[in-house]
Each structure stands twice: as structure tokens, then as C-alpha cells.
N, C-alpha and C positions, 0 to 999 in steps of 0.2 A: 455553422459552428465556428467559430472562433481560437484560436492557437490559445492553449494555457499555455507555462513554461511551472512543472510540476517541480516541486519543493520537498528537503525532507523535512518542513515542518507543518506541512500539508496533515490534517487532523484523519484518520482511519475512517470516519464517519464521511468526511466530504470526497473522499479517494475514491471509498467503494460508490456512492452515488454518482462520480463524474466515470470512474471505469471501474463497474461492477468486474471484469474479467481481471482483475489488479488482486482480488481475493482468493482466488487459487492459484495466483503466481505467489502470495505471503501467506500458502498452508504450510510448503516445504519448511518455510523459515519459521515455524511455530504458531500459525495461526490457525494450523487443524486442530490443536491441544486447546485453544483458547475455545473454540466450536466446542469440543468435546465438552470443555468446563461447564459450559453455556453462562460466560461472562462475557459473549461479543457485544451486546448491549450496553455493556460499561466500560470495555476497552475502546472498542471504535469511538465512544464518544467524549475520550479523558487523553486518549494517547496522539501522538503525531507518526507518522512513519519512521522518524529517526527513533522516537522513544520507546517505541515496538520492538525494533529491531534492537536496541540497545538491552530493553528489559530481554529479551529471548537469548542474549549472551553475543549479539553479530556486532563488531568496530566498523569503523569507516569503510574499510574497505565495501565490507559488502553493502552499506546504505550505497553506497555510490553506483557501485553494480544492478540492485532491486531497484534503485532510483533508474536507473539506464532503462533499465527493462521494463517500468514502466510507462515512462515517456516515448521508448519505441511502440508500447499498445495503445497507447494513446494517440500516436501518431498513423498508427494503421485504420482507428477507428475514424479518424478525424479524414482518413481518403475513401473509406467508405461511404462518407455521407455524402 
């Protein structure tokens, strides 16, 4: 597997397919309510992780940190293989 370098304009849809475990690190930040809606089907495939987090009420700061934390599960996954 190959080093990505993760984005917050990386689409909901291609996040949860490259690190499925990225989706219950973004329940805390509103993405249990979007489950609950049952509109993950339309968000994950319209929104970006920045526009997630913007539409859910989070500023920079936190992209930057959810983006951090990411790329650190991304990076654990990627010494597992």
C-alpha cells in the first residue's frame, strides 16, 4: 500500500472506503446524527471532510485536528499491512 497524504477536501465517500475506521472517529463530530437521519448515502457522496465539518458548526481548528487524527489512523493502518 502506498503513502496517501489525506486532505480536507478528500470527499466522505472516498475516506470512509480508503479508512473505514475514520467513521467513528467523525460520529463524535456529528456524523452519528447524519446515521441516525439515514442521509449518509447523500452526505458522504456530496460533502468533503472540510464541508462536514463546517456544515456540523467545527472552524479550522478542529479540521486541522480530525484531519491529524486521521492521517495518524491512516498511518497505523498503513504498518499493519
Amino acid at each position: 500500500m502506498t503513502t496517501v497524504k489525506i486532505t480536507e477536501d478528500i470527499l466522505l465517500k472516498e475516506l470512509f472506503k480508503l479508512i473505514p475506521e475514520s467513521k467513528e472517529l467523525l460520529k463524535p463530530y456529528g456524523f452519528l446524527k447524519i446515521e441516525k437521519l439515514n442521509i449518509e448515502d447523500v452526505v458522504t457522496d456530496k460533502l468533503s471532510l472540510k464541508g462536514f465539518l463546517k456544515l456540523m458548526g467545527y472552524g479550522e481548528g478542529t479540521v486541522g485536528a480530525v484531519l491529524k487524527d486521521i492521517q495518524i489512523l491512516y498511518n497505523k493502518k498503513l504498518e499493519e499491512v
